[in-house]
N, C-alpha and C positions, 0 to 999 in steps of 0.2 A: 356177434355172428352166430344164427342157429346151427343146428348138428346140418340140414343140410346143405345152407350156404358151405360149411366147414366140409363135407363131402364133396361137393362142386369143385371148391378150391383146389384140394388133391386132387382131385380127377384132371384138370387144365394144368394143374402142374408138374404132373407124371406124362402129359403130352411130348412127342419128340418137338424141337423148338418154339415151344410159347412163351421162354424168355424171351427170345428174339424178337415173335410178334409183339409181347407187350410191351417190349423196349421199343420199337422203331414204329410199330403203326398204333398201338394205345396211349402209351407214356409220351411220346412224342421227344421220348430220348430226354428226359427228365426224370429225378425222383425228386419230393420233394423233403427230404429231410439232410441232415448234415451241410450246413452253409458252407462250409470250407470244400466241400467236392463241388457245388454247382456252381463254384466261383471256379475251380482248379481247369477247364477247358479255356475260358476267355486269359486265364495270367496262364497259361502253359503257350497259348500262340504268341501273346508278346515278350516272354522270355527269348521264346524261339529264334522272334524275330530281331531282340537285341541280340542275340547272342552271335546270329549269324551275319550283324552290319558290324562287330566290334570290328575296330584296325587293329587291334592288339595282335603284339606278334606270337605266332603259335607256338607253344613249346618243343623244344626240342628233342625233349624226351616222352613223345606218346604213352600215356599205359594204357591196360585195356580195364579199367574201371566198372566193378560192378556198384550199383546202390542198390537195394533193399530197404523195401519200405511198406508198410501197411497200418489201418487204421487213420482216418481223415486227419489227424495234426499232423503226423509224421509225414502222411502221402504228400501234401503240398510244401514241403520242406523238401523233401529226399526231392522232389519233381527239379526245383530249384536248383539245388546244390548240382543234380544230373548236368541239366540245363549249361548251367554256369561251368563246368569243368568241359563241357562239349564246346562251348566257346574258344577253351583255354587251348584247344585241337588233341583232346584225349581219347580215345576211343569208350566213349561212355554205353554201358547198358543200364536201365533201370528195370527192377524187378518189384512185381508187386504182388499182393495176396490183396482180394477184395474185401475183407474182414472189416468190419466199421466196430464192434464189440469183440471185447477178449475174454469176459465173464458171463456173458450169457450165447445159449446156445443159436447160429444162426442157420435157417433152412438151405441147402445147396440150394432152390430154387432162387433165393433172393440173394445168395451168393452170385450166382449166375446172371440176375439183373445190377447187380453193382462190379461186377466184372463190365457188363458191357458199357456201362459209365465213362468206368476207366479207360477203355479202348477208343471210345470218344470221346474224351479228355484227350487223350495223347493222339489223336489223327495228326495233327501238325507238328510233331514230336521228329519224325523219321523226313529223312534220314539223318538229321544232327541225332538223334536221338534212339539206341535200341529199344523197344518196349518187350519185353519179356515177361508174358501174365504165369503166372505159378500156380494159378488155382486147378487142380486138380492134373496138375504136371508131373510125371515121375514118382507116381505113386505105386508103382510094380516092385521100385525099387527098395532092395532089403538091406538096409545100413548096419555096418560090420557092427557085433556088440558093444565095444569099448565107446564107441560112437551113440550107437545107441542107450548106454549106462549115462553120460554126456547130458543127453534131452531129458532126461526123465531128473535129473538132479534139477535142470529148469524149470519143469512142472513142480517140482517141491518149491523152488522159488518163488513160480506164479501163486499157488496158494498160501505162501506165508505174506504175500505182498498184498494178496485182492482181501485176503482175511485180516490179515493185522496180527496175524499169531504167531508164534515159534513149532508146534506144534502142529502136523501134517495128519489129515485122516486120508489116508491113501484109500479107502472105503468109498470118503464122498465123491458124487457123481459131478461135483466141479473140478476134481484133479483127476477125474477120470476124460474130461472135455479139454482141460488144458494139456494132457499127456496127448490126446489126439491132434489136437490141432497145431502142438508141438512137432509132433512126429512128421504128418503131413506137411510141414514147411520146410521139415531136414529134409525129407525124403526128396524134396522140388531141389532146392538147395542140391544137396549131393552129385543128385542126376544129372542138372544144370551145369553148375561147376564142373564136375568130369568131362562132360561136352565140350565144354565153351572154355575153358582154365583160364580164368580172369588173372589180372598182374594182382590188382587188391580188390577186395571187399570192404565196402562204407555202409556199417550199418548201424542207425542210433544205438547209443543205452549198453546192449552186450550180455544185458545178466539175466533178463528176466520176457518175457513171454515169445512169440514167434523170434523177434529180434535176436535174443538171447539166445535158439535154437542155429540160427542161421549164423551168427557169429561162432557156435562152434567147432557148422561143418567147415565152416573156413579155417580154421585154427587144425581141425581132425586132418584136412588137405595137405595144410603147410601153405596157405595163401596169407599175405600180408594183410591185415585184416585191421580196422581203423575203426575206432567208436567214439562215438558224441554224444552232449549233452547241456543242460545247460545250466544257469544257476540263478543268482538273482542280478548279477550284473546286467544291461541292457547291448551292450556291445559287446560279448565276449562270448566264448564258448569253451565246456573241456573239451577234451580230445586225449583218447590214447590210442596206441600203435600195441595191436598184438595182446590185449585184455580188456576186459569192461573197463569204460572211463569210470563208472559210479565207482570203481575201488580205489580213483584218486589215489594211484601209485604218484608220489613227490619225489623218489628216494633221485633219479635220474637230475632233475631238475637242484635239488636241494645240493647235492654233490660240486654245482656251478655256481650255485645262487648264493651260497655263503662262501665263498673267495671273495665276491665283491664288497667292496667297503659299503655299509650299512651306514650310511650319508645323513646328513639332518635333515638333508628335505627328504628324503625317503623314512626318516623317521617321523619327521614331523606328520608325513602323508596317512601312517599308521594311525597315528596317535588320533589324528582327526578323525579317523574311521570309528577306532575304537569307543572314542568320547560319544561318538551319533549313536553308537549298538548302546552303547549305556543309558544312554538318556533315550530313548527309543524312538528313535524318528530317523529320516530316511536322508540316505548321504551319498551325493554328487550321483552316480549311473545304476546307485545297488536300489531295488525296487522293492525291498521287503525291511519289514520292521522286525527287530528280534526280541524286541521287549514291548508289552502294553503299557506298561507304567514307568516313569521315570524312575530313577536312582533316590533315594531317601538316604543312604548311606547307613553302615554299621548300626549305630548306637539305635536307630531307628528300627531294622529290621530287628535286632534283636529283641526290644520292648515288643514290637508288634508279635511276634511266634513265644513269647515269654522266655527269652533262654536265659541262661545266666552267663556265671564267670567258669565255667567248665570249659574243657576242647570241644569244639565243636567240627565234625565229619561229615561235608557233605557230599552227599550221591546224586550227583546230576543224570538221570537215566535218557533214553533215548526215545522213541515212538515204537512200540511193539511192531515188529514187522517190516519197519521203514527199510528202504532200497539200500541206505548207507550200513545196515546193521545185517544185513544178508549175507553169511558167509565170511563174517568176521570173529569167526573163533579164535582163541588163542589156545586159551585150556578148558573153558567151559563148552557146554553142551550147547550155550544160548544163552543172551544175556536174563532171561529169565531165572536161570540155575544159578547165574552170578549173584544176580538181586537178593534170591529165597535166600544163598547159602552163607552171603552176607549180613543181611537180616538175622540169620540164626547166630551169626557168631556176635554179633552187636548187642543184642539183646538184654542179657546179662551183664555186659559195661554199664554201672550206672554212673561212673567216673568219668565220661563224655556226652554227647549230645550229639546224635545222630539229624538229620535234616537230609531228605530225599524229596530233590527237585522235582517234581514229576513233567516231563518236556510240555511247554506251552502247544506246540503242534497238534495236541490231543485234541483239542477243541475242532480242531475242524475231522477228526478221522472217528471212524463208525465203529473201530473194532475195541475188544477189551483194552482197560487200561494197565498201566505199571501199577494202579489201586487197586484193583483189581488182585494182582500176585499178592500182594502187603495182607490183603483181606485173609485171603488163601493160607495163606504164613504164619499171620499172624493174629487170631481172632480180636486180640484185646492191645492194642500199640501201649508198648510201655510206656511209662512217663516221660522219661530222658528221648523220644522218639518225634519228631514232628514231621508232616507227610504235610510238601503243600501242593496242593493240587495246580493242573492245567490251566484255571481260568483263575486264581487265586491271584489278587492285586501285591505281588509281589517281585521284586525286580532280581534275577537272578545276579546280578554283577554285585548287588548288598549282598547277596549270600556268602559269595564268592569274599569279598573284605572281609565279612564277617569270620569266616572257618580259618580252621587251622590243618586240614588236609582234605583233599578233593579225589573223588573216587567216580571215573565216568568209564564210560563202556567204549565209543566211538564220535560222540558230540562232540563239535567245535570247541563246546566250552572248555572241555581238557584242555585244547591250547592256550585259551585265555585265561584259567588259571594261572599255569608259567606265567604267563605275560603280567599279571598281577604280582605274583611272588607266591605263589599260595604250588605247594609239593601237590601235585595231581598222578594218582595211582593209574593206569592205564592199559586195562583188562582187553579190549577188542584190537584186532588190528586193523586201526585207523592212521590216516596219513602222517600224521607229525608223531606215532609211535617213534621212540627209538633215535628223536632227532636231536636228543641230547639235554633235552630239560623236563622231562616225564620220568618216572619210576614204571619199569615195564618188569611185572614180573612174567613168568613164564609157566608156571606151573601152580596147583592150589596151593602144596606147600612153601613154595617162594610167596605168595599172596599173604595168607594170613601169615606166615613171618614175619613178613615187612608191615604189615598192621600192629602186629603186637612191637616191633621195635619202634614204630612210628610214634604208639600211645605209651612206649616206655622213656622215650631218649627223641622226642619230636626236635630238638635242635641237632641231628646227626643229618635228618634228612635237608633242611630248611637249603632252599633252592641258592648258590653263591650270583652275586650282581654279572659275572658271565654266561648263568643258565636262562637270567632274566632277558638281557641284551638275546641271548641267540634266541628266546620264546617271541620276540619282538621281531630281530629277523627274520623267523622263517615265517612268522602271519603275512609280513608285509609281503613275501613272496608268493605265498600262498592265495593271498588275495589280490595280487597287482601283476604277478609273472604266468603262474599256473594257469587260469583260464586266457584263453588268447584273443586278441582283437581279430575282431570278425562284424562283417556289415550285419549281417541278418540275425536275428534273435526267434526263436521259436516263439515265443507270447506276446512276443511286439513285430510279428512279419509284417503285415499290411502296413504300419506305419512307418519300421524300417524299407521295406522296398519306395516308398515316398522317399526318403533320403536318398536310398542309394539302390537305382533300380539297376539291372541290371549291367544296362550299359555301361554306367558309371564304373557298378565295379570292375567292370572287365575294360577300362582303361588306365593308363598308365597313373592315373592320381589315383587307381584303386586298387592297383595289383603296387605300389609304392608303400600302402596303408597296410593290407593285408596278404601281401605274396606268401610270406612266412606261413601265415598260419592254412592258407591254400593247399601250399606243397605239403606241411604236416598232414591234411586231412586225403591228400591224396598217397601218401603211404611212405613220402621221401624220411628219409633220417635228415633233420635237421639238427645238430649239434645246439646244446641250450648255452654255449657262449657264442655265440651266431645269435638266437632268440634274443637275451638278456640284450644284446650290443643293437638289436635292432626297436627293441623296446625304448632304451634309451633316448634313438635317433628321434622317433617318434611321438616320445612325449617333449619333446627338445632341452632333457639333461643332460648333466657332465658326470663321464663316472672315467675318477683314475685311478683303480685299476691297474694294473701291468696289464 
C-alpha cells in the first residue's frame, strides 16, 4: 500500500460509522480470516437451539453467571460453555473483548469490525443468552490502586509468557501494550460487575493476559470466581474455584485422595501410564508424547554422556517462561537465579557429576534457552558437567535410573522421580511440593545444606518404600482424579461436539456423566469425597473405603 492508499485508509477510518458501512453494505457481514469466528455464528444458533428443546429439568438453584471470553479459541469455547449452562436454566451473561491478538498491536478501527462479527454471531444468542461487548465499556472508570497494582503484575506475566524470559523491560513498548490492554479490560470488568453483581465469574486460564485481568477484578469484588484449562487428556478439564487453575492447587483434593485405599487396579492403571511416558508413545485419552526416544536404560545412557562411577545430580529444568513456572517462587528470584546459583555451587565438586536436562518443550518455543543461562555462567562447562540439550536423542526416565539425586524447579518430572525412588530436591512451588516424598527446602541456606548433606551421607536422605507408594499415589490421583470429566476439550471441539453435541449433554445420560464437574465449573463447592465416590461410579470400580 503507497503513502497515499495509507492516507485514504485513515481518512474513511477516522469517519463517524464506516465500520458499520464496511461491515453490513461492503464486507457483507464477513471477514475473511480466523476460521473459528466465521464458523462461531452457524454453531452459536444450533447450540441455541439445543439448548432451548433440552427436557432436562432446570436447576434449582439459578446463578447469575458471568463468562469472559476473548481471542478466537477461547470465544468459541466460553460461547459453548455460556450456551450450555443457559440450558441448565441459569441466568447466563457472556462478555467478550473483540481482540483476535494479544502480542501485536490492533487498530480500534478493526477492533470495531470484529466487534460487529461478534454481535452477529450472537443475534440468536438472546434471550437464552446476555451478550455483553466490553470493547471500549467503562473506560472512565478509575480502579482503586491495590486493584490496579493486581493488572500490572499481569502485564509482567504477559511479557515473561509472550518472551520466554524471567526478566521484564518494563521500558519495552510490548509491556507497555499489554499493561493497556490490561487495564482496559479491568476497567469494563469493574464497571460491569459493580452494575450487574454476578453470583460467579468463568473465566479461562486466570494468570496471564486480559483473562488474568478479569479474573482479578473478580477476586478484588469478592465474586466466586472459577478458572479453566486444559491438558493433554482428551475428555477432561482443570478447574479451580477462587485462583488460576494453571497453579494446580492438589493440596484440597490430595487431603481425600489419600484416605482411599491405593487399590491394584488403580495401581496397575498408573503403572501403565508411566511405562507409555517412558517408552514414549501415547496411552489410552492422553494426546501428547513426553519422550522422543524410547528408554535404553542406565548402563546405556551412561556410556552414551561418558559418565562414570561417581554420584550423579540431575537438574531437570523447566521451559524459561512457561505458564507452570510463573510465579512459582519459593526463595529464589526465578528459576534462572536457582540454575546460575546452583551451577556456582557445583562447579568445584569434582566428586560428582552434574547432568542438566534441558526441557525437550524447547524445541518448539522461540525464546532463549536454559543454555543459554549455562553459557552466561559459565564460559568453559567443566568436565564433571554434561548439558544435554532440548532435541538431544536422550530419554529423560534413563537419567532419572541413572542419578542418585534429582534437582527440579516445577516439572512433573519431580514427581516421577519419587515414583522411581530417586530423592528429588524441590525448589518452585509446584503441586506435589510438600506431599510428603520431595525434599522442600525453604530457604538458600536450607538449600545448599541439604545438598552438601546429601553429597556427604546420601543414604540419610534415600526415599523409605512408604515415600515411594505415596509418590505413586498421589501421580495416580493427579492424573486420573485432578482433571475432571468433561464432554468438550478445547483442541478436539469440533470433534467432540460430534460426540456429544449439545443436546446430549444436557440430557440425563450427560448431566449422569458430567453433573459434577458442571456444578464445579459453575462455582458450587463440591466436597472431593462426593468427586472421588462419583469417579468411581463412573468408571465402574469398587473402592472400600469406610
Amino acid at each position: 500500500m503507497n503513502g497515499r492508499s495509507r492516507g485514504l485508509k485513515r481518512i474513511w477510518e477516522s469517519l463517524p460509522l464506516t465500520p458499520e458501512i464496511e461491515w453490513y453494505l461492503v464486507r457483507g457481514q464477513r471477514l475473511n480470516n480466523h476460521g473459528r469466528l466465521r464458523g462461531l455464528k452457524r454453531g452459536m444458533s444450533r447450540w441455541v437451539q439445543q439448548a432451548r428443546e433440552t427436557e432436562l429439568a432446570k436447576t434449582q438453584a439459578p446463578q447469575k453467571l458471568l463468562f469472559f471470553t476473548m481471542i478466537p479459541i477461547w470465544v468459541r469455547y466460553a460461547s459453548l460453555l455460556a450456551t450450555a449452562y443457559a440450558g441448565m436454566g441459569h441466568q447466563v451473561t457472556l462478555a467478550y473483548l473483540p481482540h483476535t491478538e494479544w502480542s501485536e498491536e490492533t487498530s480500534r478501527y478493526q477492533l470495531q469490525l470484529r466487534n460487529l462479527q461478534l454481535k452477529t454471531a450472537y443475534a440468536s444468542a438472546a434471550p437464552l443468552v446476555q451478550i455483553a461487548p466490553w470493547f471500549e465499556y467503562g473506560q472512565k472508570t478509575t480502579l482503586p490502586p491495590a486493584l490496579a497494582e493486581k493488572i500490572a503484575a499481569v502485564s509482567i506475566r504477559d511479557y515473561q509468557y509472550t518472551h520466554q524470559v524471567e526478566v521484564v523491560d518494563e521500558s519495552d513498548v510490548f509491556f507497555a501494550l499489554r499493561q493497556r490492554s490490561n487495564l482496559a479490560a479491568a476497567k469494563a470488568a469493574y464497571a460491569w460487575m459493580l452494575a450487574h453483581k454476578p453470583d460467579v465469574v468463568v473465566v479461562p486460564n486466570g494468570l496471564i493476559l486480559e483473562l488474568g485481568a478479569v479474573f482479578e477484578v473478580a477476586q478484588y469484588l469478592d465474586i466466586r470466581t472459577v478458572t479453566y484449562e486444559f491438558g493433554e487428556q482428551k475428555d477432561r478439564l482443570w478447574l479451580a474455584q477462587d485462583e488460576p487453575v494453571m497453579l494446580q492447587k492438589t493440596a484440597k483434593m490430595w487431603e481425600t485422595a489419600r484416605l482411599h485405599p491405593f487399590t491394584q487396579e488403580k495401581q496397575e492403571r498408573i503403572r501403565e501410564l508411566y511405562a507409555s511416558r517412558r517408552q514414549a508413545g501415547l496411552w489410552q485419552n492422553f494426546s501428547r508424547k513426553w519422550q522422543d526416544v524410547p528408554t535404553e536404560g542406565k548402563k546405556a545412557v551412561r556410556e552414551k554422556l561418558g559418565l562414570d562411577d561417581r554420584p550423579i545430580i540431575l537438574m531437570a529444568a523447566n521451559v524459561i517462561g512457561d505458564s507452570l513456572t510463573l510465579g512459582r517462587q519459593v526463595f529464589s528470584d526465578s528459576m534462572t537465579e536457582w540454575i546460575a546459583r546452583t551451577l556456582e555451587f557445583l562447579k568445584e565438586k569434582t566428586d560428582v557429576q552434574f547432568v542438566l536436562r534441558i526441557h525437550p518443550g524447547e524445541r518448539y518455543t522461540t525464546g532463549p534457552s536454559v543454555a543459554d543461562i549455562v553459557g552466561e555462567f559459565l564460559p568453559e562447562v567443566p568436565d564433571h558437567f554434561r548439558i544435554i540439550a532440548a532435541q538431544d536423542p536422550v530419554n529423560t526416565y534413563d537419567l532419572i535410573a541413572a542419578a542418585d539425586l534429582g534437582l527440579v524447579y516445577t516439572t512433573t518430572v519431580g514427581m516421577e522421580m519419587g515414583m522411581y525412588g530417586l530423592p528429588a530436591v524441590v525448589v518452585g512451588n509446584t503441586h506435589y511440593r510438600g506431599k510428603g516424598f520431595t525434599l522442600d527446602p525453604d530457604s538458600w541456606d536450607a538449600y545448599f545444606d541439604l545438598l552438601r548433606a546429601a553429597l556427604a551421607q546420601p543414604e540419610k536422605i534415600q526415599l523409605t518404600e512408604k515415600q515411594i507408594e505415596l509418590a505413586w499415589q498421589y501421580a495416580y490421583n493427579f492424573f486420573f482424579e485432578y482433571p475432571r470429566p468433561f464432554p468438550w476439550h478445547l483442541r478436539h471441539l469440533t470433534e467432540d461436539l460430534e460426540a456429544w453435541p449439545v443436546s446430549r449433554v444436557l440430557s440425563a445420560e450427560g448431566m449422569a456423566a458430567f453433573q459434577s464437574s458442571f456444578d464445579l465449573l459453575a462455582g458450587e463447592s463440591v466436597p472431593w469425597e462426593q468427586l472421588l465416590a462419583d469417579e468411581i461410579v463412573r468408571e465402574g470400580g469398587v473402592d472400600v473405603s469406610d
